[in-house]
C-alpha positions as CSV (number, residue, x, y, z in Angstrom):
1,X,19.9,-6.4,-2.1
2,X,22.6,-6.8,0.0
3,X,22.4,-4.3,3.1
4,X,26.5,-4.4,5.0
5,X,25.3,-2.3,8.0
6,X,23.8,-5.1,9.3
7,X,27.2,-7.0,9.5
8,X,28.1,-5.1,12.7
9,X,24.4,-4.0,14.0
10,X,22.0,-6.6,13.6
11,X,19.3,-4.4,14.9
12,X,17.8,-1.8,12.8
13,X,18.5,1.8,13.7
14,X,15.8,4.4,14.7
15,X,17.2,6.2,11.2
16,X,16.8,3.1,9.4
17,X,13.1,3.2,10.3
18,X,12.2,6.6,9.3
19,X,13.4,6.1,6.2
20,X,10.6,3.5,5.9
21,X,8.4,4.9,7.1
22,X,9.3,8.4,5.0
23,X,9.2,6.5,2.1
24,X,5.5,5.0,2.8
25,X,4.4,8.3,3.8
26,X,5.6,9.8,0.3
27,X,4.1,7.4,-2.0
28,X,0.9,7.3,-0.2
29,X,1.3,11.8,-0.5
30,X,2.0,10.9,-3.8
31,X,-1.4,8.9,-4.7
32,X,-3.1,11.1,-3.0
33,X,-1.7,14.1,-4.8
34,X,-2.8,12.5,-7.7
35,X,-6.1,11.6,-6.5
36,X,-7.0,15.2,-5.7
37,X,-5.5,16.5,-9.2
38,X,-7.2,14.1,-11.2
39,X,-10.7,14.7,-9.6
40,X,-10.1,18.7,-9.9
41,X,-10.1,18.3,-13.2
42,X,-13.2,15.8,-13.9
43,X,-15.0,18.3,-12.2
44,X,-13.5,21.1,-15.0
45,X,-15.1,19.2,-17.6
């Protein structure tokens, strides 16, 4: 993937970056969402 921004700003931008970082922070929320729902209902059983 071709990313054009960084034709004029070879640097990444601070907004750039929390968009990374956002996106790690949501699958890892995600997993762990997961986590605690599937071992709620083990303990059902």
């Amino acid at each position: 993937m071709v990313d054009h921004r960084h034709n004029f700003n070879t640097k990444p931008s601070v907004f750039e970056i929390e968009i990374e970082f956002y996106k790690k922070i949501k699958s890892k929320t995600a997993i762990f969402k997961y986590n605690y729902y599937f071992s709620q209902r083990l303990q059902e059983q």
